[in-house]
TORKOL-4160 file (C-alpha; in steps of 0.2 Angstrom, whole numbers, padded with zeros to 4 digits, m for minus):
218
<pt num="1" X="m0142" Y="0108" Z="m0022"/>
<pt num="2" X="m0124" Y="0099" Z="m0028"/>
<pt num="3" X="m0107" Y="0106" Z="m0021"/>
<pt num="4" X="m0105" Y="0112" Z="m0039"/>
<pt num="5" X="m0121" Y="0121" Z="m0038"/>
<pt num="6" X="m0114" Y="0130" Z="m0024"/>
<pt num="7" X="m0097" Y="0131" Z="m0034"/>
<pt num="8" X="m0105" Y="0140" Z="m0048"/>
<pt num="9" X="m0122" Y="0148" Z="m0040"/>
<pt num="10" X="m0118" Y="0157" Z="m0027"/>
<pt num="11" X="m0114" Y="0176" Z="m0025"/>
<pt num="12" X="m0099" Y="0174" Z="m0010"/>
<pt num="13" X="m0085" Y="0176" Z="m0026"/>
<pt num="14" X="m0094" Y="0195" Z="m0028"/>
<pt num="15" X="m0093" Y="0200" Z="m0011"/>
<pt num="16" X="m0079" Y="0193" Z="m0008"/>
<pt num="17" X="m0071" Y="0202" Z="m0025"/>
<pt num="18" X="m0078" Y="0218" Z="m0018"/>
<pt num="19" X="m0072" Y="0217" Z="0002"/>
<pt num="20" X="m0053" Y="0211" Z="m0003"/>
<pt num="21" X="m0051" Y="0215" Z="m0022"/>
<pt num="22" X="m0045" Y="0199" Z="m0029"/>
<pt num="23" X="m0051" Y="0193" Z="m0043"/>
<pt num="24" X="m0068" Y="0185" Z="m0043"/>
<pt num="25" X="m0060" Y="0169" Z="m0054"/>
<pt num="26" X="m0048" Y="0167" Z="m0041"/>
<pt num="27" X="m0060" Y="0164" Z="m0027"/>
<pt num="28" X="m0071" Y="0152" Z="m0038"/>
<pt num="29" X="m0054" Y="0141" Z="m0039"/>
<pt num="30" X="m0051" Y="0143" Z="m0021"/>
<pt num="31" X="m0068" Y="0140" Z="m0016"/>
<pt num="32" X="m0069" Y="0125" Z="m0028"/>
<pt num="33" X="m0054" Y="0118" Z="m0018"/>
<pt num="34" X="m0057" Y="0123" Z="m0001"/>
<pt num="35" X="m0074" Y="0115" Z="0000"/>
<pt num="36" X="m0071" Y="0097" Z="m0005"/>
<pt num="37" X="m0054" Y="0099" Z="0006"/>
<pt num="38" X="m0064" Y="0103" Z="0021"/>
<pt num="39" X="m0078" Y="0092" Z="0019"/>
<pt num="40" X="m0065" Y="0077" Z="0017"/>
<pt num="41" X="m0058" Y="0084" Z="0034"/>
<pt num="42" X="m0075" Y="0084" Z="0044"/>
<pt num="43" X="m0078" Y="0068" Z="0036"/>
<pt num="44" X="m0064" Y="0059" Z="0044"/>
<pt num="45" X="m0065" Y="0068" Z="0061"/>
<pt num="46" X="m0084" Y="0061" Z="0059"/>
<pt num="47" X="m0076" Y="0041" Z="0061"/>
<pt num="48" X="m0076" Y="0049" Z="0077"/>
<pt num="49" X="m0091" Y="0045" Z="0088"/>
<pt num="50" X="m0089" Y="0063" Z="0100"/>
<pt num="51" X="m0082" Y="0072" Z="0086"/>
<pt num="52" X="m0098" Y="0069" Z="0075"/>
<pt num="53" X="m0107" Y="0072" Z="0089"/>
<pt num="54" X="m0098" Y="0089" Z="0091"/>
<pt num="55" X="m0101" Y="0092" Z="0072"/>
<pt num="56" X="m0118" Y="0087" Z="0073"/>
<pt num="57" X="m0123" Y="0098" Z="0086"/>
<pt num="58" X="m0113" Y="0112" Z="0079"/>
<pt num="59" X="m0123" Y="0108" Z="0061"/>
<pt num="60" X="m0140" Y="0110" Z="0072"/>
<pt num="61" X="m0136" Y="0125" Z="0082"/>
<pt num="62" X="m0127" Y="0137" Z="0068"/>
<pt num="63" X="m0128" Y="0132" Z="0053"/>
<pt num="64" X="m0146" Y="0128" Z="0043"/>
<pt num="65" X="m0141" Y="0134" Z="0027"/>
<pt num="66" X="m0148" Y="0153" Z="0028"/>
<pt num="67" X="m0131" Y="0158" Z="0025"/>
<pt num="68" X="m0134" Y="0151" Z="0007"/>
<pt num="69" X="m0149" Y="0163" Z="0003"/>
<pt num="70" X="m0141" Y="0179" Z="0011"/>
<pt num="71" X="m0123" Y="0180" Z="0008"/>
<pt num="72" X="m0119" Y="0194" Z="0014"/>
<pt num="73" X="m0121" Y="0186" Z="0032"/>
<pt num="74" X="m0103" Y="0179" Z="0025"/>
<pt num="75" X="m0096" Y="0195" Z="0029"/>
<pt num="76" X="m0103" Y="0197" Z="0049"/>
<pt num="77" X="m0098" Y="0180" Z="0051"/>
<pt num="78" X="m0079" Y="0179" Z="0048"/>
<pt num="79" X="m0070" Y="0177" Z="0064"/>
<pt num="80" X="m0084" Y="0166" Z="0067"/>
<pt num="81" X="m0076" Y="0156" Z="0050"/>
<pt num="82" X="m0058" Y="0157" Z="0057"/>
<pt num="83" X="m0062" Y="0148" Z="0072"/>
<pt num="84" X="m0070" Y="0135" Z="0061"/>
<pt num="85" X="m0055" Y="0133" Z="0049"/>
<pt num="86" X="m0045" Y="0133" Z="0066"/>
<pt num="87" X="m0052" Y="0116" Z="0072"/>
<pt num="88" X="m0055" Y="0108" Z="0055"/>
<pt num="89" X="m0037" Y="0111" Z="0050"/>
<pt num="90" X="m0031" Y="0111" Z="0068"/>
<pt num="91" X="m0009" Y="0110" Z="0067"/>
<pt num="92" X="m0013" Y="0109" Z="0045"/>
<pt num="93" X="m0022" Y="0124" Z="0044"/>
<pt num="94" X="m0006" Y="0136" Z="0039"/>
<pt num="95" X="0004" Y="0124" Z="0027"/>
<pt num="96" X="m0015" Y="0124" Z="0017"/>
<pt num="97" X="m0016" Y="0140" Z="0017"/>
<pt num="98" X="0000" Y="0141" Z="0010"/>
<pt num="99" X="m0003" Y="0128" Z="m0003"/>
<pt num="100" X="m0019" Y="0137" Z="m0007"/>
<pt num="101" X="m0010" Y="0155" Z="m0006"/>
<pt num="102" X="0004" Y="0146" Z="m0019"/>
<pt num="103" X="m0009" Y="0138" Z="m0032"/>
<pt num="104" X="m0023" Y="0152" Z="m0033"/>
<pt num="105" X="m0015" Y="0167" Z="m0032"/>
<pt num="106" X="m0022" Y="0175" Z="m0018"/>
<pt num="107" X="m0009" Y="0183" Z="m0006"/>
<pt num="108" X="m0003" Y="0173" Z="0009"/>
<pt num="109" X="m0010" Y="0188" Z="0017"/>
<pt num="110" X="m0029" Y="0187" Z="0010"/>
<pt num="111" X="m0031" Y="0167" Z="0008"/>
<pt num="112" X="m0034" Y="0166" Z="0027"/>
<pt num="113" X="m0049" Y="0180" Z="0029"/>
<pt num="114" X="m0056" Y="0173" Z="0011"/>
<pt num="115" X="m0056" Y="0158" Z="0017"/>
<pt num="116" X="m0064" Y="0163" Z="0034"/>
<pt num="117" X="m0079" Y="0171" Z="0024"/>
<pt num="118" X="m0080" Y="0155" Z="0015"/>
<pt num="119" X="m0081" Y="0143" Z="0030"/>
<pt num="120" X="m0098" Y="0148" Z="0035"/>
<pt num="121" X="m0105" Y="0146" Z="0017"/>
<pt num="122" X="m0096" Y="0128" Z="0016"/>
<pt num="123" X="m0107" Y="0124" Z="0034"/>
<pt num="124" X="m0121" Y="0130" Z="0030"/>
<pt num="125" X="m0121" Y="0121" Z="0013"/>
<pt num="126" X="m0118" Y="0106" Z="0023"/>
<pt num="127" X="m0131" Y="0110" Z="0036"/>
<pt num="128" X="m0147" Y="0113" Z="0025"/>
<pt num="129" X="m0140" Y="0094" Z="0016"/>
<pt num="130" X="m0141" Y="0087" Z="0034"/>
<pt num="131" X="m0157" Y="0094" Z="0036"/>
<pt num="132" X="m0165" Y="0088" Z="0021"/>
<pt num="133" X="m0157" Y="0070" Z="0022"/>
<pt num="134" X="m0164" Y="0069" Z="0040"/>
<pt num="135" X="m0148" Y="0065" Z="0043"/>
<pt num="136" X="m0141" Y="0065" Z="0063"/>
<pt num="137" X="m0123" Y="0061" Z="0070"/>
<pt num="138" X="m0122" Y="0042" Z="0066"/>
<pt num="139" X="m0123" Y="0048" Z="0047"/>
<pt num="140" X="m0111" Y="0062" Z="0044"/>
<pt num="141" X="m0099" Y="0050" Z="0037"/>
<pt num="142" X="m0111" Y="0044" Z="0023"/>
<pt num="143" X="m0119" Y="0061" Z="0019"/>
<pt num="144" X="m0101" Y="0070" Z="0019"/>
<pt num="145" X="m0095" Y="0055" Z="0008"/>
<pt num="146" X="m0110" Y="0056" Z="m0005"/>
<pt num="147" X="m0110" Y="0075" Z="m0006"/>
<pt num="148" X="m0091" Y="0072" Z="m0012"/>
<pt num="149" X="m0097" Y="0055" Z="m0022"/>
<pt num="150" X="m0108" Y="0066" Z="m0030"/>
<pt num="151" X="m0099" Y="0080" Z="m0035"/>
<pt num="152" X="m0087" Y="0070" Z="m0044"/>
<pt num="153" X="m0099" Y="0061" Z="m0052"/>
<pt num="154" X="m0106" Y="0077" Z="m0060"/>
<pt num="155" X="m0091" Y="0083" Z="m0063"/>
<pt num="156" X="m0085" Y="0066" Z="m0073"/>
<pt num="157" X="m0102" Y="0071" Z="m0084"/>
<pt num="158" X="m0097" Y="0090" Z="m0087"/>
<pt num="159" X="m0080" Y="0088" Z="m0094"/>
<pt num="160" X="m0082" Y="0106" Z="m0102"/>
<pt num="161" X="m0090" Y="0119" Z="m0091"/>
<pt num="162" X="m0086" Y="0138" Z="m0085"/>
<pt num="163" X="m0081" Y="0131" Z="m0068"/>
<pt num="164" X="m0068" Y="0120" Z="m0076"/>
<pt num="165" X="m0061" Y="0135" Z="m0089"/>
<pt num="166" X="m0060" Y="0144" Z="m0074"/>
<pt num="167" X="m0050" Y="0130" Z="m0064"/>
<pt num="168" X="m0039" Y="0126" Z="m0079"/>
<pt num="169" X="m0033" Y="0146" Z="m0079"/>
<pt num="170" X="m0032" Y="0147" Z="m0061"/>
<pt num="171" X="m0022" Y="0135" Z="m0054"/>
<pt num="172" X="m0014" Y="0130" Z="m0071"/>
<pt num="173" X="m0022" Y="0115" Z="m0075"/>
<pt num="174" X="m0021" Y="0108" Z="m0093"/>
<pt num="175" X="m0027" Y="0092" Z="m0100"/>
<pt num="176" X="m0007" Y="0087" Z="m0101"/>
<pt num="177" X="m0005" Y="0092" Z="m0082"/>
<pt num="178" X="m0020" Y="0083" Z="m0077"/>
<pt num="179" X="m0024" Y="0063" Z="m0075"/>
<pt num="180" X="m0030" Y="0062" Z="m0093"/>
<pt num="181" X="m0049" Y="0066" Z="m0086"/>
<pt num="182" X="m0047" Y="0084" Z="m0095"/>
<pt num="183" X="m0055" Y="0092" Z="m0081"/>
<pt num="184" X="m0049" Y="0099" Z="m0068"/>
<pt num="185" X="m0062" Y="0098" Z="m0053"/>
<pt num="186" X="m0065" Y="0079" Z="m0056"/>
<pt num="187" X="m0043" Y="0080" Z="m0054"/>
<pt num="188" X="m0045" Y="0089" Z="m0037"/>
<pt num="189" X="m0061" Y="0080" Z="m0031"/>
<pt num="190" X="m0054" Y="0061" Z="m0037"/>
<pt num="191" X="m0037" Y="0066" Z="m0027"/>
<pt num="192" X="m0045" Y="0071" Z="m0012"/>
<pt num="193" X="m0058" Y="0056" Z="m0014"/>
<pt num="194" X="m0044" Y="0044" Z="m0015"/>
<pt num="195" X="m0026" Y="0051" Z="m0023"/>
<pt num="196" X="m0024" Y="0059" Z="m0004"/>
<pt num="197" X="m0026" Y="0044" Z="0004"/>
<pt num="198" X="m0015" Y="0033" Z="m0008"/>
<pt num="199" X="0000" Y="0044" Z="m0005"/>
<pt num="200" X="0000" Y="0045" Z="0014"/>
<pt num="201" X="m0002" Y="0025" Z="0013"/>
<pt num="202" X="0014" Y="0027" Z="m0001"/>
<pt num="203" X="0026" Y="0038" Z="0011"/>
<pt num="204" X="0021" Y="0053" Z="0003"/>
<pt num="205" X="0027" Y="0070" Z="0012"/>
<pt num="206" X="0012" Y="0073" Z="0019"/>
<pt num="207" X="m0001" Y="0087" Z="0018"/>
<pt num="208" X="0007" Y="0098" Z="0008"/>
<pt num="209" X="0013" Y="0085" Z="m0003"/>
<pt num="210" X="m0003" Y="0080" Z="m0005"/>
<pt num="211" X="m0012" Y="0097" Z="m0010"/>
<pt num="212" X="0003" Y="0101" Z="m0021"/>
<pt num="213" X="m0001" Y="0085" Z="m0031"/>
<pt num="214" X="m0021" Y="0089" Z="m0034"/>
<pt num="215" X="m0017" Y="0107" Z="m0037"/>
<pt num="216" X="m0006" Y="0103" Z="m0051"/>
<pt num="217" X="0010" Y="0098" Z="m0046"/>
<pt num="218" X="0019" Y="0114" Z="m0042"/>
């Protein structure tokens, strides 16, 4: 399964319409954003040897991927998903969900449970990858890297797609506003892959600076 597969295939957008009552597109768009953004996270704290370490163990213990064939285990598992937002994000955690509240839609008040019940999901996503890669603390780095790699890849190859009409009305994305790729998730994951980076290294204003610009300038 790619990260777009789980973009696309899986059925958290319906529970998650049902519990909050927001509007099934705008949780696609979020969870379209929010999983790339915190795989790059746990990517970097991965350069870390106890951090990957910590991850690792964390991978092994709770998440193995079962979340992805029983969503609704999203829905037990949400303080569980705010504790893990809280130590991926750590001090960012409220200015992204800001930038997310600002971009998607979703009320400042809802993106922080939303994305709670989508934390487990984005583990466990990464958890069955571990296990299937054989993959063990030494190798987050690479795996983190080649599931973003890969999603951009794909997404480079599926310049029209539901996903990308959905991105495009969501957070307002058109092929003027975008980097000339017409579509909006290779925008996001190219930015995140590298655009992040390049504006830190430019003096650029930081985080929020930084998600305003893959998120379509605003």
């Amino acid at each position: 399964m790619s990260l777009i597969d789980l973009l696309t295939g899986n059925q958290v957008a319906d529970k998650a319409e049902q519990k909050f009552g927001i509007n099934k597109n705008q949780i696609i768009a979020l969870l379209a954003v929010a999983a790339p953004l915190i795989i790059s996270y746990l990517r970097k704290k991965s350069q870390d040897s106890k951090e990957a370490e910590s991850l690792n163990n964390a991978l092994d213990k709770d998440h193995d991927g079962s979340i992805l064939d029983d969503v609704s285990q999203a829905d037990a598992r949400q303080d569980e998903g705010g504790s893990i937002l809280n130590h991926i994000f750590g001090s960012d955690k409220q200015n992204v969900e800001s930038k997310l509240s600002q971009n998607t839609g979703i009320s400042i008040d809802k993106i922080g449970p939303v994305l709670s019940m989508l934390a487990p999901i984005i583990m466990g996503y990464i958890g069955r990858e571990k296990q299937q890669n054989n993959v063990g603390a030494g190798g987050l780095g690479d795996l983190l890297g080649g599931i973003l790699g890969g999603a951009q890849n794909q997404a480079q190859q599926q310049q029209s797609s539901p996903l990308n009409d959905i991105l495009g009305s969501v957070l307002g994305k058109n092929d003027s506003q975008s980097s000339g790729s017409g579509s909006p998730l290779n925008d996001i994951l190219g930015n995140i892959l590298g655009g992040g980076d390049q504006k830190k290294q430019q003096g650029g204003g930081g985080l929020g600076d930084i998600l305003g610009s893959f998120l379509g300038g605003k």
